[in-house]
Structure formats: C-alpha cells, structure tokens
Backbone of each chain as nested JSON, in Angstrom:
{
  "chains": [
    {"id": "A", "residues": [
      {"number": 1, "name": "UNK", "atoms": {"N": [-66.473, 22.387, -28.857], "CA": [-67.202, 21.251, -29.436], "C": [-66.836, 19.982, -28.657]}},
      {"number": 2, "name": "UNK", "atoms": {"N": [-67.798, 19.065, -28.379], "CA": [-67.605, 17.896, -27.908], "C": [-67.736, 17.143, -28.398]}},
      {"number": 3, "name": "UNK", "atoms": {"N": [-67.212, 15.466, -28.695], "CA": [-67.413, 13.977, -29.276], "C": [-67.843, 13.5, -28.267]}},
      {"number": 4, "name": "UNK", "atoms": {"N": [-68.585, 12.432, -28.453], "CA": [-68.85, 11.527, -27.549], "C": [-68.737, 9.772, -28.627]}},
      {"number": 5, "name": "UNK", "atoms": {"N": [-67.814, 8.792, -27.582], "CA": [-67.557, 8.029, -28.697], "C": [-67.467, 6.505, -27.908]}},
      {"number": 6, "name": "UNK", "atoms": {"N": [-68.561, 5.876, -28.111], "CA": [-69.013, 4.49, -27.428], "C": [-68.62, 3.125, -28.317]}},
      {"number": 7, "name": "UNK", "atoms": {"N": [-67.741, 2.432, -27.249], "CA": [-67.023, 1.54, -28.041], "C": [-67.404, -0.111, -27.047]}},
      {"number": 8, "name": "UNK", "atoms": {"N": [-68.165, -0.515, -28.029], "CA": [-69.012, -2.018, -27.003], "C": [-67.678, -3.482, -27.741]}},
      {"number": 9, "name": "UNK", "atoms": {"N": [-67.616, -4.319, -27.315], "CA": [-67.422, -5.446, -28.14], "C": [-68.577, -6.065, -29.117]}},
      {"number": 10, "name": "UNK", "atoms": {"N": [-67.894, -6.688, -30.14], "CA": [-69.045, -7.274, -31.012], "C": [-69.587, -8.21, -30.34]}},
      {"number": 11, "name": "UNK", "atoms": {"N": [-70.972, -8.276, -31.19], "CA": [-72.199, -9.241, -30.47], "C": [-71.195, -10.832, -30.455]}},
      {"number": 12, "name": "UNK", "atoms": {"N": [-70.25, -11.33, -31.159], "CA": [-69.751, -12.09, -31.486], "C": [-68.812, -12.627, -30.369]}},
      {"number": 13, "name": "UNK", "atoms": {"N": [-68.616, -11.814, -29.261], "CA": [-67.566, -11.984, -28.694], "C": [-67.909, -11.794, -27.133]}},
      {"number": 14, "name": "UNK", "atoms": {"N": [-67.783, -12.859, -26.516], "CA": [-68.394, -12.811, -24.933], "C": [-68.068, -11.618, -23.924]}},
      {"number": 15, "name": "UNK", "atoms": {"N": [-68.766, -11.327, -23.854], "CA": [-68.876, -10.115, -22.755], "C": [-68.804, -10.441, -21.28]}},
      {"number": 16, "name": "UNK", "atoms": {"N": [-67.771, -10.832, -20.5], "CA": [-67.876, -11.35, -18.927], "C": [-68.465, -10.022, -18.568]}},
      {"number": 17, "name": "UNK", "atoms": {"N": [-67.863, -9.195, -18.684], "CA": [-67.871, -7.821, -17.464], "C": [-69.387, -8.005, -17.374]}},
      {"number": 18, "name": "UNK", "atoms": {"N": [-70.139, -8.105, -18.679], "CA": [-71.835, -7.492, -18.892], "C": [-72.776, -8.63, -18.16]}},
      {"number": 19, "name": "UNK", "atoms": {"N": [-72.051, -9.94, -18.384], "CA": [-72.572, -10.732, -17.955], "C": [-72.407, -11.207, -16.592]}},
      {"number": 20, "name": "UNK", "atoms": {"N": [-71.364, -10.338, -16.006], "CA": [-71.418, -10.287, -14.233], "C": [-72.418, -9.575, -13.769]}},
      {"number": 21, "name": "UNK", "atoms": {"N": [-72.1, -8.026, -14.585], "CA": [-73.31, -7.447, -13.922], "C": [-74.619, -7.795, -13.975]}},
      {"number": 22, "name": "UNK", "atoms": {"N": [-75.275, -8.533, -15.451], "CA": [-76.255, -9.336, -15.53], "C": [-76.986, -9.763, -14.395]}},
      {"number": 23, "name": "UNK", "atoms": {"N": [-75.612, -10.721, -14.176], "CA": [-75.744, -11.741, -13.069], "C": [-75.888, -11.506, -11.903]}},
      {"number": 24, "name": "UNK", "atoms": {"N": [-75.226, -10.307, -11.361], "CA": [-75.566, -9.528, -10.058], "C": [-76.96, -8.511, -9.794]}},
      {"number": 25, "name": "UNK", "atoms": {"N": [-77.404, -8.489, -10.953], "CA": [-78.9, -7.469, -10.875], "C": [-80.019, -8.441, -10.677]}},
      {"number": 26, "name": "UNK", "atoms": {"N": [-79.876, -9.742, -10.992], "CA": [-80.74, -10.981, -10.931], "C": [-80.39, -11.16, -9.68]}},
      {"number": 27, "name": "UNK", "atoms": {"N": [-79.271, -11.281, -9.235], "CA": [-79.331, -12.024, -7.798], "C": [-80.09, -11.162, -6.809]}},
      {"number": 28, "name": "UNK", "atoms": {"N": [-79.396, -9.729, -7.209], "CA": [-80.002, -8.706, -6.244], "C": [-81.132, -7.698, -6.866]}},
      {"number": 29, "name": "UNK", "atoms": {"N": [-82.212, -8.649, -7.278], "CA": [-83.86, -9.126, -7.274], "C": [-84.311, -7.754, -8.339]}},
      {"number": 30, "name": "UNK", "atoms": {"N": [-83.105, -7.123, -8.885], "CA": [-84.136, -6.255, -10.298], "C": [-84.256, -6.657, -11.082]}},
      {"number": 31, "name": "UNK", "atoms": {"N": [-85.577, -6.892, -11.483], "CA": [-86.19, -8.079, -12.564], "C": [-86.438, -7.396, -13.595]}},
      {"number": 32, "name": "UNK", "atoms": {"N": [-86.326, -8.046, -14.317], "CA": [-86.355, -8.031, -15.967], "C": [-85.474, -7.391, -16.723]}},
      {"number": 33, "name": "UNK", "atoms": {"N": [-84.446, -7.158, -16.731], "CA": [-82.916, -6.945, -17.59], "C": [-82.057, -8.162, -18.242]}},
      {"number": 34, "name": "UNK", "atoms": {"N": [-83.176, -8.54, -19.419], "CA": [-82.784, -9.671, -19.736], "C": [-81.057, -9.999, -20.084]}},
      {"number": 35, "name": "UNK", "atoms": {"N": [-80.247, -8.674, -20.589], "CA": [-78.909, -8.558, -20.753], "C": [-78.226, -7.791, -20.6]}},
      {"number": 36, "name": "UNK", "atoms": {"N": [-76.749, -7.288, -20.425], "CA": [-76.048, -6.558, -20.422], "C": [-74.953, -6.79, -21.075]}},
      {"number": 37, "name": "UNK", "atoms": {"N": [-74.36, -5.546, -21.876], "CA": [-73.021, -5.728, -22.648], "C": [-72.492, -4.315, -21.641]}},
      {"number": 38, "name": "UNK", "atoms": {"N": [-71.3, -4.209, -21.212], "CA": [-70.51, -3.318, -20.934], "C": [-69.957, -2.867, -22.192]}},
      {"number": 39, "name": "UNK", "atoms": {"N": [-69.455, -1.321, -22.674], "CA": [-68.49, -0.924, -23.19], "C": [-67.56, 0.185, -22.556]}},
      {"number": 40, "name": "UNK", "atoms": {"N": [-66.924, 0.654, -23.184], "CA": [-66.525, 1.936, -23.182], "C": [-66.899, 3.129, -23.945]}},
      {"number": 41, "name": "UNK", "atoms": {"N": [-66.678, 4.349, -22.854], "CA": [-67.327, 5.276, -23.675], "C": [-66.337, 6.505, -23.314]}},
      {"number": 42, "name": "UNK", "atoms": {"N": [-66.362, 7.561, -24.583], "CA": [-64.939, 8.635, -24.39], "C": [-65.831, 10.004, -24.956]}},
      {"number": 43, "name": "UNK", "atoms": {"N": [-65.252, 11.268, -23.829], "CA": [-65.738, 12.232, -24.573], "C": [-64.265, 12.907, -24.801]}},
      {"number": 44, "name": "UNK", "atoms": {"N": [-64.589, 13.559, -25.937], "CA": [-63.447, 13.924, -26.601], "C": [-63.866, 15.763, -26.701]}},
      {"number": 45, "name": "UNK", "atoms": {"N": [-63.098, 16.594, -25.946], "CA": [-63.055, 17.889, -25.782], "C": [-62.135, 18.438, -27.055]}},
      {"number": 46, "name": "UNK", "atoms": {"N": [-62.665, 19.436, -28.07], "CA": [-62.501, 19.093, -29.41], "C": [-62.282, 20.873, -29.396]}},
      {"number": 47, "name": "UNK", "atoms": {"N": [-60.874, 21.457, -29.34], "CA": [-60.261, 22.839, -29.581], "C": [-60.857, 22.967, -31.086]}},
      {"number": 48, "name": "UNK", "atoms": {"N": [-60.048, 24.816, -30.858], "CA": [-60.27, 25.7, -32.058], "C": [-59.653, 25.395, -33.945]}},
      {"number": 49, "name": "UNK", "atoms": {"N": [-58.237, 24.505, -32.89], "CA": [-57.605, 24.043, -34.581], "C": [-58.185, 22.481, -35.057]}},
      {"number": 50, "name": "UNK", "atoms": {"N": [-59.859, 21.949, -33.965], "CA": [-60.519, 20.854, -34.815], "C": [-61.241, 21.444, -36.079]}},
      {"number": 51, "name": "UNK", "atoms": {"N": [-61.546, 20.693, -37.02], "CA": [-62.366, 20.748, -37.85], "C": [-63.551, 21.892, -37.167]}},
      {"number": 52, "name": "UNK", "atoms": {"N": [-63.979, 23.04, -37.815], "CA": [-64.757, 23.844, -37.197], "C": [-66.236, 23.193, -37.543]}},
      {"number": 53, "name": "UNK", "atoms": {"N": [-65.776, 22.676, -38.882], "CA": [-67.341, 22.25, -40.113], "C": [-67.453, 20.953, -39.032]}},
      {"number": 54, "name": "UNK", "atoms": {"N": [-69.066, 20.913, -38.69], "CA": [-69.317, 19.624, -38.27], "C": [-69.099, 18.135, -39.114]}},
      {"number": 55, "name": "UNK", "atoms": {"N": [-69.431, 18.236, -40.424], "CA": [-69.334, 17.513, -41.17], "C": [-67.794, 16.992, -40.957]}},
      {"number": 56, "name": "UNK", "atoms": {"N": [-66.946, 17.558, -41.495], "CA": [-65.35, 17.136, -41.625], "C": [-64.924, 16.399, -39.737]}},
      {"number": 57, "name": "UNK", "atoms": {"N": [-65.777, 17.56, -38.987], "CA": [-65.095, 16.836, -37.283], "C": [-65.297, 15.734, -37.432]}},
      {"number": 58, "name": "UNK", "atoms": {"N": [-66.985, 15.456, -37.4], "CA": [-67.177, 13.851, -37.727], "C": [-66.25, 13.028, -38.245]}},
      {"number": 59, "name": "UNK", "atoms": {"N": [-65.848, 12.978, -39.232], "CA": [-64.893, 12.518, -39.956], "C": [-64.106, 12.09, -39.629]}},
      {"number": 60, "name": "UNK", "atoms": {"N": [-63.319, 13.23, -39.436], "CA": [-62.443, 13.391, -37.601], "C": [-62.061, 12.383, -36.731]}},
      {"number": 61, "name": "UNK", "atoms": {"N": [-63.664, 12.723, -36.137], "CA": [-63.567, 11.808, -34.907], "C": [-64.181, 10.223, -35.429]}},
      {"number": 62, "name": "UNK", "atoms": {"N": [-64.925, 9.773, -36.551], "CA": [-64.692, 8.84, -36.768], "C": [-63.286, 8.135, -36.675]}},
      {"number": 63, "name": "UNK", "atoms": {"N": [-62.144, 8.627, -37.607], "CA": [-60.872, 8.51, -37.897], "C": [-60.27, 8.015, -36.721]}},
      {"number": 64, "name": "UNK", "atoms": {"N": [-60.158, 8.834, -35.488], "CA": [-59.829, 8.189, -34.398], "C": [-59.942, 7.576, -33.588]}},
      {"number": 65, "name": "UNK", "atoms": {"N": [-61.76, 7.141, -33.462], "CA": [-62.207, 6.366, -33.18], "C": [-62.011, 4.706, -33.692]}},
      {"number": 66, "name": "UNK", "atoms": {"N": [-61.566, 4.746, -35.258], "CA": [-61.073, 4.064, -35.869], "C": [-60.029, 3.507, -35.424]}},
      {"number": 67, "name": "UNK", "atoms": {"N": [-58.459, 4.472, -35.52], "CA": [-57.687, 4.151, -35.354], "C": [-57.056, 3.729, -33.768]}},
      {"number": 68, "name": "UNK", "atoms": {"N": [-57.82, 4.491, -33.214], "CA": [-56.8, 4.926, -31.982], "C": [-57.541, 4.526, -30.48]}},
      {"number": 69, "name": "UNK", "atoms": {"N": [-59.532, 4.294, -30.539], "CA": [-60.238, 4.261, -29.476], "C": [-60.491, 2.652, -29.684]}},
      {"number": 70, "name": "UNK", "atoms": {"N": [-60.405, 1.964, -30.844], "CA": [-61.335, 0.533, -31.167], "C": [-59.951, -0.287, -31.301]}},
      {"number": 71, "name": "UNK", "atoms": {"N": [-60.271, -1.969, -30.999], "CA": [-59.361, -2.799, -31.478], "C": [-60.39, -3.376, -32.243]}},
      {"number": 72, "name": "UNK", "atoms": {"N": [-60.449, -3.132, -33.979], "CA": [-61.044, -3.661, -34.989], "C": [-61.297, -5.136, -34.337]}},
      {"number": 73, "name": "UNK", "atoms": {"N": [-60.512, -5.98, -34.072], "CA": [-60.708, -7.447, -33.922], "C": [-62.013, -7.831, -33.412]}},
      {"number": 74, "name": "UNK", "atoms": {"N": [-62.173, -7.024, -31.833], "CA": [-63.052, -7.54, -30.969], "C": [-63.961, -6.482, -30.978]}},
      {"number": 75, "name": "UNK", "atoms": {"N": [-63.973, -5.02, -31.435], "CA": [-64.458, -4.06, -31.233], "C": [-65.295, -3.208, -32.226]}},
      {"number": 76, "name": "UNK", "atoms": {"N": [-66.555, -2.812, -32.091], "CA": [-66.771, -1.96, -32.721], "C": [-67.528, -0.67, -32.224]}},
      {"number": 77, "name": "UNK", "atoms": {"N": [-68.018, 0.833, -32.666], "CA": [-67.801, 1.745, -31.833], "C": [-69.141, 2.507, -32.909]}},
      {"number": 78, "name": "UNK", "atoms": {"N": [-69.583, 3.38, -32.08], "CA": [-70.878, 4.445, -32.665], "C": [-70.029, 5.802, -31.897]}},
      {"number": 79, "name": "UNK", "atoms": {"N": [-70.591, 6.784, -32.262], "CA": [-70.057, 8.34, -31.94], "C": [-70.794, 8.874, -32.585]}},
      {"number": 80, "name": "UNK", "atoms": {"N": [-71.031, 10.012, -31.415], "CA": [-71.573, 11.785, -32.07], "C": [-70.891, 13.214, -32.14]}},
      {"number": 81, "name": "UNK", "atoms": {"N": [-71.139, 14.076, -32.718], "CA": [-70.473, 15.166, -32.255], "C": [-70.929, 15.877, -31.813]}},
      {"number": 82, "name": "UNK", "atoms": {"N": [-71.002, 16.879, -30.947], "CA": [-71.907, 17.413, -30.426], "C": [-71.596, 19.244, -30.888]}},
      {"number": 83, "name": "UNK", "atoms": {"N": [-72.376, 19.835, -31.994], "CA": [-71.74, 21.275, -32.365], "C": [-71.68, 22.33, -31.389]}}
    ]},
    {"id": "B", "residues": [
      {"number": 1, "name": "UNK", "atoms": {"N": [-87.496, -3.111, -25.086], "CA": [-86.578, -1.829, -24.96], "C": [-85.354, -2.043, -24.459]}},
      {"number": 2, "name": "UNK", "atoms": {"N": [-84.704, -0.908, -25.152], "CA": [-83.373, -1.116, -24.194], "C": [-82.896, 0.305, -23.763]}},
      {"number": 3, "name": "UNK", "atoms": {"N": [-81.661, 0.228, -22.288], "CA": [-81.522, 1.349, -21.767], "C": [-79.944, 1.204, -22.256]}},
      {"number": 4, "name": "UNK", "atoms": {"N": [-79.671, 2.838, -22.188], "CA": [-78.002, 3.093, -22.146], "C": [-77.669, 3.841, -21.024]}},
      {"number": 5, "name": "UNK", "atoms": {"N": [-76.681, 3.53, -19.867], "CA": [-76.214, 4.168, -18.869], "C": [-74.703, 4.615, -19.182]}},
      {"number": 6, "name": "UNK", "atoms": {"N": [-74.253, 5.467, -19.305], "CA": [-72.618, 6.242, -19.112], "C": [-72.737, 6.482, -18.169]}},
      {"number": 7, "name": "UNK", "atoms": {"N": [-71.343, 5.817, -17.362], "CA": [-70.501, 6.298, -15.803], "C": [-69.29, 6.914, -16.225]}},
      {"number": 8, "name": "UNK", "atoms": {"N": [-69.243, 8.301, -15.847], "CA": [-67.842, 9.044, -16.457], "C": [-67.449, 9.283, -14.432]}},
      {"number": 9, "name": "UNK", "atoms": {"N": [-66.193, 9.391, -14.197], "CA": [-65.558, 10.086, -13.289], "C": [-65.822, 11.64, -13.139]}},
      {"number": 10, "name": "UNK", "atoms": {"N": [-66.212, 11.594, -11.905], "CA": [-66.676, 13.263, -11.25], "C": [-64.759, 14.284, -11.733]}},
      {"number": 11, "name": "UNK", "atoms": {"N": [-65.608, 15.458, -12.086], "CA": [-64.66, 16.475, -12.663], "C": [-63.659, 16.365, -11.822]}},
      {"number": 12, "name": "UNK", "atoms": {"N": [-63.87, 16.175, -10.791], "CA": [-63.141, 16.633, -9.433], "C": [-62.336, 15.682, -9.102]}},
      {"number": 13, "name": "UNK", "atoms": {"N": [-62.607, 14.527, -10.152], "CA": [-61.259, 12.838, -9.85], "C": [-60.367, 13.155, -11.048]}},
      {"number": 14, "name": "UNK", "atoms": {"N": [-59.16, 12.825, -10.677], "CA": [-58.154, 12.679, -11.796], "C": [-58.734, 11.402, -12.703]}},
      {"number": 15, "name": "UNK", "atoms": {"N": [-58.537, 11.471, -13.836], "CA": [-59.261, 10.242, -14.967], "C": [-57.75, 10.087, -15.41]}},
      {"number": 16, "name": "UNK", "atoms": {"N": [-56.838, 8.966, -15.082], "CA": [-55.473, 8.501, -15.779], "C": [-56.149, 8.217, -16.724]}},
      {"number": 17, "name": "UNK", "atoms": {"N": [-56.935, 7.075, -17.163], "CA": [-56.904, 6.704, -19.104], "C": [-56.875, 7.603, -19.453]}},
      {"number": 18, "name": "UNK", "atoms": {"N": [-58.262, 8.685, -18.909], "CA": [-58.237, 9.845, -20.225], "C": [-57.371, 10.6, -20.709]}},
      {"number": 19, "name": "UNK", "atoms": {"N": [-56.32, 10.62, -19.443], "CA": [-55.136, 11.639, -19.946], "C": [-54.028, 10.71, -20.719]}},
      {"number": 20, "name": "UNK", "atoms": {"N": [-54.087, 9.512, -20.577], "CA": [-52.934, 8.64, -21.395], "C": [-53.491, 8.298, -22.634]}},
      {"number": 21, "name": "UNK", "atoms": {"N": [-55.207, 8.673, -22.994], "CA": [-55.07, 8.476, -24.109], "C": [-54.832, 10.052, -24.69]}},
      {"number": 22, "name": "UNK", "atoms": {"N": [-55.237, 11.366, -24.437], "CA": [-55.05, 12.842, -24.859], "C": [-53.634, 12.851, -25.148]}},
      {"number": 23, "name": "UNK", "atoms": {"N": [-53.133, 12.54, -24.523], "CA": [-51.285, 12.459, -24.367], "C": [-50.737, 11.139, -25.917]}},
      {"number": 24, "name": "UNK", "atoms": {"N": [-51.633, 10.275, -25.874], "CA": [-51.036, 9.452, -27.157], "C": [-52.176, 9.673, -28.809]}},
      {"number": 25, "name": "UNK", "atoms": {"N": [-53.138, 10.833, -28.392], "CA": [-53.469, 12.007, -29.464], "C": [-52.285, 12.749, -29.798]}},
      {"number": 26, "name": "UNK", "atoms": {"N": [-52.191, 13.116, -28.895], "CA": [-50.823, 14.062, -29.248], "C": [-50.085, 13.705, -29.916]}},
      {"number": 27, "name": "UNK", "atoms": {"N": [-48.845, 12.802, -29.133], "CA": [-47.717, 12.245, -29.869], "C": [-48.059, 11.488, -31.172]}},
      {"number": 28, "name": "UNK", "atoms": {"N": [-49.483, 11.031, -31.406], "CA": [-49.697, 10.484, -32.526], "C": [-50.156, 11.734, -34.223]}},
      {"number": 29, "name": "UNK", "atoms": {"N": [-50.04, 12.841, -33.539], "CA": [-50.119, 13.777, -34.499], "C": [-52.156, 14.135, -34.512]}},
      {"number": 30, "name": "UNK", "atoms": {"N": [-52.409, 13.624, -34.074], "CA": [-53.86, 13.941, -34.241], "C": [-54.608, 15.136, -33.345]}},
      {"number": 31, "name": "UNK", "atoms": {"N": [-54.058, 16.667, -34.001], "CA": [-54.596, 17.535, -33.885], "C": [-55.851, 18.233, -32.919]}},
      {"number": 32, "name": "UNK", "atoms": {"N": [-55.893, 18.962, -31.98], "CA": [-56.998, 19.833, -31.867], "C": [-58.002, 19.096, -30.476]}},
      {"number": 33, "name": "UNK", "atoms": {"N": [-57.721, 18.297, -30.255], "CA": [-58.586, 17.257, -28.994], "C": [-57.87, 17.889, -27.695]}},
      {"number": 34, "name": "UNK", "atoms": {"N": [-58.568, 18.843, -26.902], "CA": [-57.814, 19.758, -25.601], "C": [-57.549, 18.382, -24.993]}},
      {"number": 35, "name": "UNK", "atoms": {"N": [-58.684, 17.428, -24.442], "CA": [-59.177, 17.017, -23.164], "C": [-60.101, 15.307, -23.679]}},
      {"number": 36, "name": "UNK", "atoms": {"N": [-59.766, 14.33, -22.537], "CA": [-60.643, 12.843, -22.885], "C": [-61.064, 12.909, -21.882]}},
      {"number": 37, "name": "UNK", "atoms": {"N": [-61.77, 12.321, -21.871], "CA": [-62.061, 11.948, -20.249], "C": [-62.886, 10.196, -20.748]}},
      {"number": 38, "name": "UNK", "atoms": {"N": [-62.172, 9.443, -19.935], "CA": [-62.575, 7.858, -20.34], "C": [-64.007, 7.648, -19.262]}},
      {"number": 39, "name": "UNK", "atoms": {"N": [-65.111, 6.956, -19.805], "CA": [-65.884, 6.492, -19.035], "C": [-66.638, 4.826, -19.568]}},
      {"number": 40, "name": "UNK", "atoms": {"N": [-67.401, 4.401, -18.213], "CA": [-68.29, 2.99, -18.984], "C": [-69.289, 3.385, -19.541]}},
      {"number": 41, "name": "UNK", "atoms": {"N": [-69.487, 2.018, -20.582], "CA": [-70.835, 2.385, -20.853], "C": [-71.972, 1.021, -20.806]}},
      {"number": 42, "name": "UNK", "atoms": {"N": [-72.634, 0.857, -20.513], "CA": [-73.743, -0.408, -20.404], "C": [-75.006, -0.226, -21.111]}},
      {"number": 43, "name": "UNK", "atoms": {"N": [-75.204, -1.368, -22.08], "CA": [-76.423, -1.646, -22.465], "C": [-77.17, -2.386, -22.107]}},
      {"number": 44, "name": "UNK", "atoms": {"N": [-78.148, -2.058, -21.463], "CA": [-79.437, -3.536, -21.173], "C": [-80.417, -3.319, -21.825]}},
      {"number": 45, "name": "UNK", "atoms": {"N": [-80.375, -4.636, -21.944], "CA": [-81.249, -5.313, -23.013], "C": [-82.776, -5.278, -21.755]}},
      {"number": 46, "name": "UNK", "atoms": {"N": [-83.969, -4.81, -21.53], "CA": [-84.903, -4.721, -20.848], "C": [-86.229, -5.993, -21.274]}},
      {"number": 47, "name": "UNK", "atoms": {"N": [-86.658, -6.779, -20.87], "CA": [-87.51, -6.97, -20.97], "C": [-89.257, -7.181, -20.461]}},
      {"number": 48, "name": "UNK", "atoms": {"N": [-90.084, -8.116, -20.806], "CA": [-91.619, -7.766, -20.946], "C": [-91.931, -7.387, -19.403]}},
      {"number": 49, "name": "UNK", "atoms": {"N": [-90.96, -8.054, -18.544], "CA": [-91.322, -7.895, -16.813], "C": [-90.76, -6.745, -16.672]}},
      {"number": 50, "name": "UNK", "atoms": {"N": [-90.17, -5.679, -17.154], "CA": [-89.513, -4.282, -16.731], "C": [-90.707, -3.883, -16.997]}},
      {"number": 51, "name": "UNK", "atoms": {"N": [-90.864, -2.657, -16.416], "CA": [-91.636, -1.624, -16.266], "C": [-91.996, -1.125, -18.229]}},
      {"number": 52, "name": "UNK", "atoms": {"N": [-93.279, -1.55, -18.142], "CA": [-93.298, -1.311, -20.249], "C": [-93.668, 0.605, -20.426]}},
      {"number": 53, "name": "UNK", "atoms": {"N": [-94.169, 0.891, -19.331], "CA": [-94.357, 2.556, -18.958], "C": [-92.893, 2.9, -19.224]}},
      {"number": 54, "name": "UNK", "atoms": {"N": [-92.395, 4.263, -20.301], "CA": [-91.409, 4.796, -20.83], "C": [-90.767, 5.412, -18.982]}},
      {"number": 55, "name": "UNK", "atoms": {"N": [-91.448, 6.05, -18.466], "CA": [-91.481, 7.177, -17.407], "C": [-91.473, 5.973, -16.275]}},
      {"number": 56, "name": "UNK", "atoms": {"N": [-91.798, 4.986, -15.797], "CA": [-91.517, 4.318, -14.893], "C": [-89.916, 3.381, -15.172]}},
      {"number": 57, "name": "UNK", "atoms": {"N": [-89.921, 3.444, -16.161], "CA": [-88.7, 2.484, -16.848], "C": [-87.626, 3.344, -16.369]}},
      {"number": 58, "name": "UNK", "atoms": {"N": [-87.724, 4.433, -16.596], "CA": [-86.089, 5.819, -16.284], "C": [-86.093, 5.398, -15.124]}},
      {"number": 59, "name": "UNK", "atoms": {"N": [-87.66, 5.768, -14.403], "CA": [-87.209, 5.433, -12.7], "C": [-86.511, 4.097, -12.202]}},
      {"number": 60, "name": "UNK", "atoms": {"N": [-87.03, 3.309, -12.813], "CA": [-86.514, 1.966, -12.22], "C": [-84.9, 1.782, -13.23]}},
      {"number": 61, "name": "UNK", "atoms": {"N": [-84.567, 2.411, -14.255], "CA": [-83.005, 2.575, -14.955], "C": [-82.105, 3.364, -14.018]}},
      {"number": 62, "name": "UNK", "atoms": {"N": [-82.604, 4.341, -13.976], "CA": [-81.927, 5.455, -12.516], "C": [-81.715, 5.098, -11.48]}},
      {"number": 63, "name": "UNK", "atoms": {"N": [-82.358, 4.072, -11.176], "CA": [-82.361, 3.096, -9.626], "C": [-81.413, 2.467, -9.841]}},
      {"number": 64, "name": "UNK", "atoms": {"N": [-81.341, 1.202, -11.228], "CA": [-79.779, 0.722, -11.487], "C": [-78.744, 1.3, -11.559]}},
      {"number": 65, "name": "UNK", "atoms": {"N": [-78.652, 2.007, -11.883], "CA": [-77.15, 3.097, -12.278], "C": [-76.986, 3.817, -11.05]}},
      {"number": 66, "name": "UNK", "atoms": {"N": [-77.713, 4.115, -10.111], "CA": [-77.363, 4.601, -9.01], "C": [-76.67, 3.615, -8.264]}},
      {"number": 67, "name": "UNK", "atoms": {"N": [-77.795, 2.511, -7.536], "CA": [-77.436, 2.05, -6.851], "C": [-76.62, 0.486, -7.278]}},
      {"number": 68, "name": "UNK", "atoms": {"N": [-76.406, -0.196, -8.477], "CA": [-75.502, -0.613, -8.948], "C": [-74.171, -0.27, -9.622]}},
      {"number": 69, "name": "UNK", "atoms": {"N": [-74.617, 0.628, -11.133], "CA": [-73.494, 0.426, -11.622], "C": [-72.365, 1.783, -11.663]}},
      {"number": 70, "name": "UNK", "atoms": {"N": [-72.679, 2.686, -10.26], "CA": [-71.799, 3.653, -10.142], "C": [-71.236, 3.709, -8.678]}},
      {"number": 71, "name": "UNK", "atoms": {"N": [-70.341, 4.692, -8.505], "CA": [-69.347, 4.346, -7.303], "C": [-69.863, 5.821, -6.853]}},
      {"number": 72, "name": "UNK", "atoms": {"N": [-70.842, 5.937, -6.083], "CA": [-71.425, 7.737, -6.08], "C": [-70.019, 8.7, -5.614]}},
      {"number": 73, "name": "UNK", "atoms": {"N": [-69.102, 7.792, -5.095], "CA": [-68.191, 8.651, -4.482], "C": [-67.218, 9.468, -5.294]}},
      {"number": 74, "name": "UNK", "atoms": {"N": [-66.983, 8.635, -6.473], "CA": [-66.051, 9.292, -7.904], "C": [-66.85, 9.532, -8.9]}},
      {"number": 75, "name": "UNK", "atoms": {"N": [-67.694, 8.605, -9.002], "CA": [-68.329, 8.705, -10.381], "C": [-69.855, 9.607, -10.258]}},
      {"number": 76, "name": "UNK", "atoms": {"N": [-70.145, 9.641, -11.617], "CA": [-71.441, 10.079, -12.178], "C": [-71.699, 9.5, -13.038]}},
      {"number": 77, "name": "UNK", "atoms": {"N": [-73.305, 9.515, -13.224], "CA": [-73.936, 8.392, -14.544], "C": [-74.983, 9.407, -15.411]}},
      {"number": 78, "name": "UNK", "atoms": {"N": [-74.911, 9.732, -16.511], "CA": [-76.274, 10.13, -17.047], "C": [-77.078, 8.355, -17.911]}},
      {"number": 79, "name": "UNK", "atoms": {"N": [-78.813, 8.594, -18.346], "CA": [-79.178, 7.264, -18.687], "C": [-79.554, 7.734, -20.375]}},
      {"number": 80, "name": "UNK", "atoms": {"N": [-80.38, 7.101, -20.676], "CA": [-81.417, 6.973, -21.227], "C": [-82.424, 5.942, -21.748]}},
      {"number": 81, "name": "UNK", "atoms": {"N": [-83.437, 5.918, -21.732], "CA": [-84.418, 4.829, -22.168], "C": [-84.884, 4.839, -23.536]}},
      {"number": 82, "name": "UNK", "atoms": {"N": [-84.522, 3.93, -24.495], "CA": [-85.165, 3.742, -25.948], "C": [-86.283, 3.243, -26.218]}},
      {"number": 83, "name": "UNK", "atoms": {"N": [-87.332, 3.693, -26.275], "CA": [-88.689, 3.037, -26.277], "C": [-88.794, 1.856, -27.548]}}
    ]}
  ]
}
C-alpha cells in the first residue's frame, strides 16, 4: 500500500520559493501562470503490520501527517492512500 | 484552472530526507511505513491566457515541469491538470 501526502504552506503565509518560480516562468516568456505555491510532497511505502483496512490506514496516515510531516503553525497538508 | 506537478528523485538517487524522515518513523514508534521517499510539489494557479483546451494545457504543464521545474538528471515529475 502506498500514501501519498502533500504538505503546501497556508494561503496566509508568503511563499518565496513559489513566488521565484512565478517569477522565473514570466521572465522566461510562459504566459499565463498567474501563481505558484511550492510544497512538499511524501510517499509513504506502507508494510504488512500497517493498518490493512483502508479506512483505519487513512487514519494512520492522517496521524502522521499531523504529527510528524506538517508544522501546524505555517503548514497545512491533504493525503491519499492508495489500496 | 489549476495544475499540480510532483518532482520526486529518480529510484536510482539516494533521497537523504526520505530516509531521515523513515528512520525518525521509527524511533518515534510509528509502525509499519517500509520506505519515504521526500519530493516537491507546485501548484499553479493557470490563467485566461493559458491554453483553456484541457489537452493543450497538459502539453504546455509538461513543458513546465520538464523544462523548468525538474533537474532531468535526478529527478522525475508526474502532472496533472484540474479543469
């Protein structure tokens, strides 16, 4: 089973990285990408002693996505599991 | 519309985050995760001057992620386009 688990900063909180690249796709003439946010993104290779039930993995991998992939402050994160 | 691009590291590159975060799964007690592998992720925000054709939009998204926001030599990108 695989996670896949995408972790952007909040809209709240300036994004340089997104807004370099922004800034570099304008200079170098591909038009119309009005924005960019960079995040991070994690796949999570998910053994025999994970949660087998998709339902509970989720859970799961919410949980650590929670705890362990996001800094609540600046961060917030979407994920799938993949059965 | 907007597009999502993931750049993960080719199988064939060592990925340090991913293994320093699998390694602080571990010691943190959180069960059953073999393997991470860390990658970026970018959202653009597309607008009315991008290509409004779903099927010309990938082409001209695939064009960014190629020839901007990946390093063809380590990395790989899959996209997608949200109509």
């Amino acid at each position: 089973m695989k996670a896949h688990v995408y972790v952007t900063l909040k809209r709240s909180v300036l994004d340089a990285q997104g807004q370099t690249v922004a800034g570099a796709l304008r200079r170098m003439n591909y038009k119309g990408v009005s924005d960019v946010r960079q995040g991070k993104y994690f796949q999570l290779t998910l053994d025999n002693s994970f949660s087998s039930d998709v339902k509970s993995a989720e859970a799961e991998v919410e949980r650590i996505a929670r705890e362990v992939l996001t800094n609540p402050v600046i961060e917030e994160f979407t994920y799938h599991v993949e059965a």
